[in-house]
C-alpha positions in Angstrom: 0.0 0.0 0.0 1.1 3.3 -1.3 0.1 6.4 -0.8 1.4 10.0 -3.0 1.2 13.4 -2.0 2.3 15.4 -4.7 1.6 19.5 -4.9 -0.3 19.6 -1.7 -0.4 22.2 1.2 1.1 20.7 4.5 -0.8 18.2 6.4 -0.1 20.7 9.4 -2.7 22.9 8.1 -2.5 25.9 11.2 -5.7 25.9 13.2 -6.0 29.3 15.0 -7.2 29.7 18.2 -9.2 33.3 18.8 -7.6 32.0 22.4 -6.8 33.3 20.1 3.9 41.3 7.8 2.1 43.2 6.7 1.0 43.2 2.8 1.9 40.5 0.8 4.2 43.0 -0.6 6.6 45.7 1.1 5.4 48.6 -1.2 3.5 50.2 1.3 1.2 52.2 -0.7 -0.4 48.6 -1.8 -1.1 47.8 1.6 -4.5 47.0 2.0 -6.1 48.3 -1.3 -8.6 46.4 -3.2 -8.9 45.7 -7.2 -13.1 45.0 -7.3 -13.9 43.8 -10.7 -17.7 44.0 -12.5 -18.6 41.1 -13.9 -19.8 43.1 -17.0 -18.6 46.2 -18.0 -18.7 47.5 -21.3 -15.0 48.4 -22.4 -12.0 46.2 -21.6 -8.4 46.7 -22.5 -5.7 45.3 -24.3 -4.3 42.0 -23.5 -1.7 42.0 -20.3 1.7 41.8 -21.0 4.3 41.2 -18.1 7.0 44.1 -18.4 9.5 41.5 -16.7 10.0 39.3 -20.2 14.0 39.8 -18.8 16.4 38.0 -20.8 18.0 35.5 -18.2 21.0 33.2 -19.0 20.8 29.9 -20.0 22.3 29.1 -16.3 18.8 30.7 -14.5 17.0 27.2 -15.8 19.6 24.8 -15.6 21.3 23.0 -12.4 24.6 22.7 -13.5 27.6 23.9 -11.2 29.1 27.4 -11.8 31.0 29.6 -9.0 28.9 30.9 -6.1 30.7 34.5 -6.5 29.2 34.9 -10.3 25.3 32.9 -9.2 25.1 35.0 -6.2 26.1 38.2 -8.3 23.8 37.3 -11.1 20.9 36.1 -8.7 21.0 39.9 -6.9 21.1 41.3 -10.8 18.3 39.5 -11.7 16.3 40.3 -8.2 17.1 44.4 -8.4 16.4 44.0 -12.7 12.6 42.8 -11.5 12.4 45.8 -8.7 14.1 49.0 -11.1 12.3 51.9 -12.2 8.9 50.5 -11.2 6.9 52.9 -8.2 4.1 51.9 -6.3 2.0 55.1 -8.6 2.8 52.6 -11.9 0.5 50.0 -10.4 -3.6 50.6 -9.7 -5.2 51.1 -6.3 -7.9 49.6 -7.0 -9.6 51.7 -4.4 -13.7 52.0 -4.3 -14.5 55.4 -5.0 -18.2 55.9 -4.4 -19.4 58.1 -7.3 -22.8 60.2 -6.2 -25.3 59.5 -9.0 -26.8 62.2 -11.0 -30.4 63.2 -11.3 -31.0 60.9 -14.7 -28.8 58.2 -13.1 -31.4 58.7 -10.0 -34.6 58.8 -12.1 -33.6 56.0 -14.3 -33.1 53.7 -11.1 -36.8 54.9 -9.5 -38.3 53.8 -12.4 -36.8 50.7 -13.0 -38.4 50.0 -9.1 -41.3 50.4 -10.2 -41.1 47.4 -12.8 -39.4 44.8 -10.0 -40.6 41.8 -9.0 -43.0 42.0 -5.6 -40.1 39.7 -3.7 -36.9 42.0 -4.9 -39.2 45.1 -3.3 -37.5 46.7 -0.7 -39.2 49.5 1.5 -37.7 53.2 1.6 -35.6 53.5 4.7 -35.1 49.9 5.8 -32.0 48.3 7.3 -30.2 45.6 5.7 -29.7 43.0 8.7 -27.0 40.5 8.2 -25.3 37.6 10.0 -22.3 36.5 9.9 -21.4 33.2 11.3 -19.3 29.6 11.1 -18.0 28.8 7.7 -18.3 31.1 4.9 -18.2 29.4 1.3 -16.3 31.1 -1.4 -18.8 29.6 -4.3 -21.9 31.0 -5.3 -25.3 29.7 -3.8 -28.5 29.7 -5.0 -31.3 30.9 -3.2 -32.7 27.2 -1.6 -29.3 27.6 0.4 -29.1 28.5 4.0 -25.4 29.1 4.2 -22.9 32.0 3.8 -21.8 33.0 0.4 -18.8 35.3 0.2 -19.5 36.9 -3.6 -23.4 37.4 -2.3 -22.3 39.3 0.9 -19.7 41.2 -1.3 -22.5 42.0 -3.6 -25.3 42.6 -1.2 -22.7 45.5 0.6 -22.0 47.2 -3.0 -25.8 47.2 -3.7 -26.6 48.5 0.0 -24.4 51.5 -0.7 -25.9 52.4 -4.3 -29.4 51.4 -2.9 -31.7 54.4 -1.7 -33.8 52.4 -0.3 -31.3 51.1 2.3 -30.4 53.5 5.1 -28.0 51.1 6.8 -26.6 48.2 7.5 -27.2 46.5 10.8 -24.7 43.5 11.4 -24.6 40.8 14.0 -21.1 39.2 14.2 -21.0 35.6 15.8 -18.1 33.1 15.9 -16.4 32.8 12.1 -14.9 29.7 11.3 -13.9 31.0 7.8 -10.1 31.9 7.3 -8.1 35.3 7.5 -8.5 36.3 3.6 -11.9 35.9 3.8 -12.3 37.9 7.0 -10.0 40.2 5.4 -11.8 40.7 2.2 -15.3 41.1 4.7 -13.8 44.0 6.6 -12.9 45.6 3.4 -15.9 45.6 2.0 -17.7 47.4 5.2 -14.7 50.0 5.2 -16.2 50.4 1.1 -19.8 50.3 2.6 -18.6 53.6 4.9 -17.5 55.6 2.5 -21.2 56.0 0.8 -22.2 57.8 4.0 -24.4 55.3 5.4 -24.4 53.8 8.6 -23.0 50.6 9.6 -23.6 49.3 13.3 -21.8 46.1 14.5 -23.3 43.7 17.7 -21.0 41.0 18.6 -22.0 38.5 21.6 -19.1 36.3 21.2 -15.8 38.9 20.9 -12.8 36.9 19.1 -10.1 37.6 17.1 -12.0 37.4 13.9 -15.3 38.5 15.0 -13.6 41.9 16.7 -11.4 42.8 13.4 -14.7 42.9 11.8 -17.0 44.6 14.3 -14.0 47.2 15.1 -14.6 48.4 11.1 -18.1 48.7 11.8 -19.1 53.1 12.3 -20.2 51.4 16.0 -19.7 48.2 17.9 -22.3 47.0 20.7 -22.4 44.3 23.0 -24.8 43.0 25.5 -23.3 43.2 28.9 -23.3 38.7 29.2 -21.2 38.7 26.2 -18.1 36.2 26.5 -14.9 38.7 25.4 -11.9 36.0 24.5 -9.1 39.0 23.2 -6.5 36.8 24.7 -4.0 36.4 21.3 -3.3 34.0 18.9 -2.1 30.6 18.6 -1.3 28.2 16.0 -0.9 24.0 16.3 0.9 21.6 14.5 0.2 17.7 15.5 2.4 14.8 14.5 1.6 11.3 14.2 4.7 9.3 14.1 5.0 7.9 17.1 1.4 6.6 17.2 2.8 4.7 14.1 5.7 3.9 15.7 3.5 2.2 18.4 0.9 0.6 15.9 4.1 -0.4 13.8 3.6 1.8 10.5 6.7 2.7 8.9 6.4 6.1 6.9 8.8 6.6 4.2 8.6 10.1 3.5 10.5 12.2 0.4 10.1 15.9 1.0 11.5 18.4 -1.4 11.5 21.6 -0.4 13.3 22.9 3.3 10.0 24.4 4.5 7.4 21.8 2.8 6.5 20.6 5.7 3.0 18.5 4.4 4.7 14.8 5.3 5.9 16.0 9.3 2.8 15.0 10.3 3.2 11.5 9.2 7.4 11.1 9.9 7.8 13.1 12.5 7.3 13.0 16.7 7.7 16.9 17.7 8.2 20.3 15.3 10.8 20.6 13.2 13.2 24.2 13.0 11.9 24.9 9.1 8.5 23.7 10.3 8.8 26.1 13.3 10.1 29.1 11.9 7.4 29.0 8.8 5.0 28.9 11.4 6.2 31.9 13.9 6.4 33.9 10.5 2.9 33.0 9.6 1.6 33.9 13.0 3.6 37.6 13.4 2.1 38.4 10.3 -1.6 37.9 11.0 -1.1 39.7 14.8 0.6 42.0 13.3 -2.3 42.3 10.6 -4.7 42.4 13.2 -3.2 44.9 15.4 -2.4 47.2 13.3 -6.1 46.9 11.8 -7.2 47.3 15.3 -5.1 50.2 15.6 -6.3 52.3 12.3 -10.2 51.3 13.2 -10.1 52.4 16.9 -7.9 55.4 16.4 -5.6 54.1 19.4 -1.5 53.1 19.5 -1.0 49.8 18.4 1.1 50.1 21.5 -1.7 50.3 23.7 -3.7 47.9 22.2 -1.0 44.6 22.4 -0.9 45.9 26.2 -4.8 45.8 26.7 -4.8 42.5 24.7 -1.9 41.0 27.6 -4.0 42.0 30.4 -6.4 38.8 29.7 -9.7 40.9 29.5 -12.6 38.9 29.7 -15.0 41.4 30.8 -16.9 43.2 28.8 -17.1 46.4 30.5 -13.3 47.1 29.6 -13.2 47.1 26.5 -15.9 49.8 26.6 -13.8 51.8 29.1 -10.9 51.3 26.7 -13.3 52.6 24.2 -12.9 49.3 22.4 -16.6 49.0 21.9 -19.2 52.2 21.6 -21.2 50.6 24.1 -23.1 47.7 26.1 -26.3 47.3 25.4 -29.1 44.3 24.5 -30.2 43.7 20.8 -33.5 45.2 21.3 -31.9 48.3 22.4 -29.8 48.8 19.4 -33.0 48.4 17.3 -34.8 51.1 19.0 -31.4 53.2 19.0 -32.0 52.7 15.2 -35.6 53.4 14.9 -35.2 56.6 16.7 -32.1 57.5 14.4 -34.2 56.9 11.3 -37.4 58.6 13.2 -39.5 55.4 13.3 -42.5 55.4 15.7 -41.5 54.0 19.1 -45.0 51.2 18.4 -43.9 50.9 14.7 -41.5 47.9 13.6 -37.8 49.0 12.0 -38.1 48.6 8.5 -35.4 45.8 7.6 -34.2 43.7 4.5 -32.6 40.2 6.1 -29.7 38.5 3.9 -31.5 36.2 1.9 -34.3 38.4 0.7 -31.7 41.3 -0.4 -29.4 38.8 -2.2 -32.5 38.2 -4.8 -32.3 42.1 -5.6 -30.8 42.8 -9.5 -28.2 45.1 -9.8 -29.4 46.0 -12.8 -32.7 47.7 -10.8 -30.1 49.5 -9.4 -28.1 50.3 -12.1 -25.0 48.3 -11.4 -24.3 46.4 -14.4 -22.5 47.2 -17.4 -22.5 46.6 -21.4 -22.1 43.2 -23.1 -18.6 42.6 -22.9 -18.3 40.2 -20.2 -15.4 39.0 -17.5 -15.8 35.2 -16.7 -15.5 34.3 -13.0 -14.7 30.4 -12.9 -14.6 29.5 -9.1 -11.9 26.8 -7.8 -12.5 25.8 -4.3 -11.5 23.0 -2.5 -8.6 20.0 -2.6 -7.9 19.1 -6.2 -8.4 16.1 -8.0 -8.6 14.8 -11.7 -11.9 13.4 -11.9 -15.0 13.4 -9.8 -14.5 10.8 -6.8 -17.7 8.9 -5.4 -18.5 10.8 -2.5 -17.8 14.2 -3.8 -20.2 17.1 -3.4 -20.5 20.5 -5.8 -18.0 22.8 -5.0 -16.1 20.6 -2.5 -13.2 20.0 -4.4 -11.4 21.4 -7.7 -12.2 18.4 -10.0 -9.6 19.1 -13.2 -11.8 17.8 -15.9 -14.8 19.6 -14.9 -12.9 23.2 -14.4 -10.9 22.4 -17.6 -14.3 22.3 -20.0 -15.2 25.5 -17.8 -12.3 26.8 -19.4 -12.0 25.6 -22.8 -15.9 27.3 -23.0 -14.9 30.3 -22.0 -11.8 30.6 -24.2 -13.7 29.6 -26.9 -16.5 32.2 -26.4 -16.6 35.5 -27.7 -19.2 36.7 -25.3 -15.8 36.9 -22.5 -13.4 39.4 -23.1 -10.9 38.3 -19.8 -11.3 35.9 -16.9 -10.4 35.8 -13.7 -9.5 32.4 -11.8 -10.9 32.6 -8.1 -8.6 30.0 -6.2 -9.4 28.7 -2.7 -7.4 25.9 -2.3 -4.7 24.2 -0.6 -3.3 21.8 -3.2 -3.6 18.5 -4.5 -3.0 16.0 -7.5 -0.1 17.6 -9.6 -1.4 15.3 -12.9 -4.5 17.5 -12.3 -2.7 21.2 -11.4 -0.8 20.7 -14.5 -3.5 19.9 -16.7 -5.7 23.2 -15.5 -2.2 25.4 -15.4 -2.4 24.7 -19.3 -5.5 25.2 -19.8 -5.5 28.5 -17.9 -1.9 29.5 -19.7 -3.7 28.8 -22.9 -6.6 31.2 -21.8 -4.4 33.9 -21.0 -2.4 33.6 -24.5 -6.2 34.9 -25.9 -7.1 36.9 -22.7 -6.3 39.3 -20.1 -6.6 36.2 -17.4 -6.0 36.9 -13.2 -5.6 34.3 -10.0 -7.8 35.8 -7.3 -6.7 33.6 -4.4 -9.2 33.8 -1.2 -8.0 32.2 1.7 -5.7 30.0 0.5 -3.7 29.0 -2.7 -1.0 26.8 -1.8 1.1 23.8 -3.8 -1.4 22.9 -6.6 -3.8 26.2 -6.0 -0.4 27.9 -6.4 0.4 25.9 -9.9 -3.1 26.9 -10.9 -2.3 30.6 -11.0 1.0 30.8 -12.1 -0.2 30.7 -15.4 -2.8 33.7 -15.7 -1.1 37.6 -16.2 -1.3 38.4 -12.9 -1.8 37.2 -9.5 -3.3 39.0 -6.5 -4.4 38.1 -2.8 -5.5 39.4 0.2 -3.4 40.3 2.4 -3.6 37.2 4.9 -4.0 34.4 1.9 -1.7 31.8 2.8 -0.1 30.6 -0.5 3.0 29.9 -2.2 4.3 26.1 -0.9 6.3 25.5 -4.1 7.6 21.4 -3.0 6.4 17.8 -3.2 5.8 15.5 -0.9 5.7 11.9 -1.4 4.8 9.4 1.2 4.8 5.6 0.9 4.2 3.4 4.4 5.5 0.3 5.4 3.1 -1.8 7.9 6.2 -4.9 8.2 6.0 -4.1 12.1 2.0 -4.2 12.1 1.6 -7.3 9.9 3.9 -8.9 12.4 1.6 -7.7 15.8 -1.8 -8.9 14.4 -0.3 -12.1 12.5 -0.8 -11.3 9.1 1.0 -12.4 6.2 1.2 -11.0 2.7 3.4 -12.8 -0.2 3.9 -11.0 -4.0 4.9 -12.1 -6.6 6.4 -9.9 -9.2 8.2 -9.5 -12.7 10.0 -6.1 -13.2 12.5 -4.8 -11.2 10.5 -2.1 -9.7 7.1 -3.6 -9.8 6.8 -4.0 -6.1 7.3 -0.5 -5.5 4.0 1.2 -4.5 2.5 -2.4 -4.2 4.7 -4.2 -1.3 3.8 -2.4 1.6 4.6 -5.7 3.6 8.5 -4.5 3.4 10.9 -1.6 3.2 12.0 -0.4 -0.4 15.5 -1.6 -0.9 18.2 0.9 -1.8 17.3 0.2 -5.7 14.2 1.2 -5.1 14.5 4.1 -2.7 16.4 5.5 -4.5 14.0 6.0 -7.7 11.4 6.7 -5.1 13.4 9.6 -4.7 14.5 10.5 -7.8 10.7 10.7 -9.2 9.8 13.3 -6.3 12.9 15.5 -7.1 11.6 15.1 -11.2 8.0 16.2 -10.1 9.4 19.4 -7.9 11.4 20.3 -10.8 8.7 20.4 -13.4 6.9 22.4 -10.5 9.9 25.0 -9.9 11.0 25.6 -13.1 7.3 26.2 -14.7 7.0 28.2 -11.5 10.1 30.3 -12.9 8.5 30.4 -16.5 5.9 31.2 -16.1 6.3 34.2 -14.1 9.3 35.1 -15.6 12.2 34.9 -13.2 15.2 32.8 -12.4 15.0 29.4 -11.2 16.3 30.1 -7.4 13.3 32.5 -7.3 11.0 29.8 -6.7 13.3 28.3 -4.2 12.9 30.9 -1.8 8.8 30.6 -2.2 9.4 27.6 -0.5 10.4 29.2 2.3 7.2 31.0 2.9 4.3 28.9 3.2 2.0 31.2 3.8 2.2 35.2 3.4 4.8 33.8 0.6 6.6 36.4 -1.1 6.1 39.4 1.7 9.5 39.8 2.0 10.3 40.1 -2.0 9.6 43.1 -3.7 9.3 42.4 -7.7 6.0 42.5 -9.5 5.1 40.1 -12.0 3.3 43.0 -14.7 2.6 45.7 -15.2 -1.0 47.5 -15.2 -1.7 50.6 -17.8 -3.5 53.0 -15.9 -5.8 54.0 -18.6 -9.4 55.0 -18.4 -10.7 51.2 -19.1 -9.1 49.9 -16.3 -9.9 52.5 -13.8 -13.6 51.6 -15.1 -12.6 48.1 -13.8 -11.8 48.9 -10.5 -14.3 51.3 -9.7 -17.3 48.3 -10.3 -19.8 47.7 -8.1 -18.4 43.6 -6.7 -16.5 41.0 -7.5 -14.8 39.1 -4.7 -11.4 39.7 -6.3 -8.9 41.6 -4.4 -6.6 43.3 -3.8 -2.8 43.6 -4.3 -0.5 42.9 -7.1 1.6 40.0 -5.9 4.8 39.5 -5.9 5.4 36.9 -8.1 
């Protein structure tokens, strides 16, 4: 028995605890900005062509030996060529900028209420109440579903802001089990929400990590005075399993390529390993460091001051309104009559509110959000990825290859789609199945502008995935990069032995028993082309890696390094932007849960 783990995120997936650097990129003028992209707008530029199509020597792809005076002179030439003459003003903001409509605009969105459907009717002044809670899917879902959708809330704030028949959003916060990009990519849109002038009021019962970075965005945060407060910090846990297979007698034979691809620990190893634990520490300073200084910039207090406050162990509630964390305490029913007298509603009357699922089923085009003909295909990629379709999967629970490849093939071979953009949400998987979508998606963006959106994560194969569109971008706490293999093969000789079972095979070819005879170790023969075909998959994965985003082969190394917030301590872009009147149309449109910065690779 064999088992192959090629082009996957590690096994030690971090699980934070709300017991519980920056930008992806050290240009701090990116930091934190947002690309939204309309799904339909009615002009779209050029194709995208990476500036960076740099002339590198026949050494940068090749492994043979040369002096490490001229490859570390040439590897710093090559680093500073991708950096020169490019300023953080040459790239787009892609910051909302809430445009007041004109009287036409404002007519021709009246009348077009008057022609909606009875159950997309809103009522003048009401309140868009929304709930955010547990996991929160990154793929559309249709109206018969109960759950979360990411695009829909994304959608449903853009609407709220251009809607006049919304006067604010009221948002209860309860525990998130989603990850940091997403929660990053919610907070943004409410800071969007704000800057139409509208209200936005926050009640959390339940104060975490997550749950406060988003309430904290919020114009005001309440809390009823029971609520549990759990600002303690932030932890992160890696769990190993070999010496439960040490005890059961399982032998794991693990090949790891890669110093920081730590996927196969969890199988091999008893405790943390250095690489393992320095990826790790990075990982978690940058998302405290995220979060305080997002604390900081909401609250309007020292980032100082609030590490100290969050040391003290607060648990009560009443502090963090006396450290003016919170505007106050109070019980739901008080914030809604706070509201109703704030929008001059009859103390006996109801407050006019819109819930969730009943907004989601208004058109933007009733509000005049939508654009021409020319359209940009979103093709969603969520989950672990595999080549076809197993027997217990579910829609939009994995990343089958064949299905998203016909996905692609239609939209390259439409003329209805004028670019694309891949939305990636995934920690890795098959590398048979990331290579065939990386060429699908390379041959997409040889026709069309094509960008990797990656949510909260895009490791390994998610990773592979997007290195083949024109761009890449991510929030700034996506965990991605993971450029390694893993392969894993176990030998159960010891357990065979304990319960008295016997296997015999029989064979003809020299390495036929190698993924079949789990009954003994590989033999030196066999270990070693074990090896050898995990250093040939890695290299096919580095070295497109280098290709395709034009750079040197050691580039990719380094990505290595940095699981997760890969690439924040590198400073070369991967193209170049135009800032010209089409794509400043792109930016400015009404959703799209695409993000963000350009990345840095």
């Amino acid at each position: 028995m064999a088992k192959l783990l090629l082009l996957h995120a590690p096994h030690v997936i971090p699980r934070f605890s709300s017991s519980s650097s920056r930008s992806l990129v050290s240009a701090a003028a990116l930091y934190r900005r947002p690309l939204l992209v309309n799904p339909q707008f009615s002009h779209i530029g050029p194709r995208l062509h990476s500036p960076y199509n740099r002339r590198f020597s026949a050494r940068a792809f090749d492994d043979s030996p040369a002096s490490s005076a001229e490859m570390e002179k040439e590897k710093q030439e090559q680093l500073l060529d991708g950096v020169s003459g490019k300023k953080d003003e040459d790239y787009p903001t892609g910051e909302m900028e809430y445009e007041n409509r004109n009287a036409w605009e404002i007519f021709v969105v009246k009348f077009r209420m008057l022609f909606a459907y009875p159950w997309q009717r809103v009522r003048k002044g009401s309140v868009l109440t929304m709930t955010l809670r547990g996991q929160i899917s990154d793929q559309l879902k249709s109206r018969f579903n109960s759950g979360l959708s990411l695009p829909q809330l994304s959608e449903n704030f853009v609407k709220a802001a251009y809607d006049p028949r919304i006067a604010g959003v009221y948002l209860h916060i309860d525990p998130l089990s989603c990850g940091w990009g997403k929660v990053e990519e919610i907070r943004r849109h409410i800071l969007n929400f704000k800057k139409s002038g509208k209200f936005i009021v926050g009640y959390i019962s339940i104060c975490g990590l997550k749950e406060y970075y988003l309430g904290c965005a919020c114009n005001e945060l309440f809390a009823p005075p029971s609520a549990y407060s759990f600002l303690y910090g932030l932890t992160v846990q890696a769990s190993f399993l070999g010496g439960v297979f040490e005890k059961v007698g399982i032998e794991p034979q693990v090949q790891r390529i890669g110093k920081y691809k730590s996927a196969g620990d969890q199988l091999s190893r008893k405790s943390i390993s250095e690489e393992n634990y320095e990826m790790l520490s990075v990982l978690l300073d940058n998302i405290y460091s995220n979060w305080l200084d997002g604390v900081s910039d909401a609250t309007g207090k020292k980032r100082e001051d609030v590490e100290n406050f969050i040391n003290q162990g607060v648990y009560e509630i009443e502090k963090l309104k006396e450290a003016g964390l919170i505007k106050d305490i109070r019980y739901d029913d008080e914030v809604i009559t706070m509201l109703k007298e704030r929008l001059g509603v009859e103390k006996d009357k109801k407050l006019p509110t819109v819930d969730y699922k009943k907004y989601s089923g208004v058109k933007k085009w009733t509000l005049g959000l939508t654009g021409g003909r020319d359209q940009i295909a979103i093709i969603r990629a969520g989950g672990s990825i595999s080549r076809v379709k197993g027997p217990l999967s579910t829609p939009g629970s994995a990343i089958i290859a064949e299905q998203l490849i016909e996905k692609i093939r239609s939209v390259r071979e439409s003329k209805k789609y004028k670019a694309a953009i891949i939305r990636i949400d995934s920690p890795g998987g098959d590398a048979l199945a990331s290579d065939l979508m990386w060429r699908e998606i390379k041959l997409l963006a040889e026709t069309k502008p094509v960008i990797a959106s990656m949510s909260d994560v895009a490791a390994s194969g998610g990773y592979y995935m997007a290195m083949a569109a024109n761009a890449i971008v991510a929030e700034n706490l996506t965990l991605t990069g993971s450029i390694g293999v893993v392969t894993a093969r176990f030998t159960l000789a010891k357990l065979y032995e304990k319960i008295g079972f016997n296997k015999e095979t029989i064979s003809r070819g020299k390495y036929a028993e190698l993924l079949g005879a789990e009954e003994r170790p590989l033999k030196p023969e066999e270990a070693e082309l074990f090896e050898k075909s995990a250093q040939h998959a890695y290299q096919l994965f580095r070295d497109k890696a280098a290709l395709s985003r034009s750079m040197p082969v050691f580039v990719p190394i380094l990505f290595s390094f940095l699981y997760s917030y890969a690439f924040s301590r590198l400073n070369i872009y991967s193209y170049h932007v135009p800032r010209s009147t089409r794509w400043k149309k792109l930016h400015r449109a009404e959703c799209g849960p695409v993000r963000m910065l350009i990345l840095v690779v």
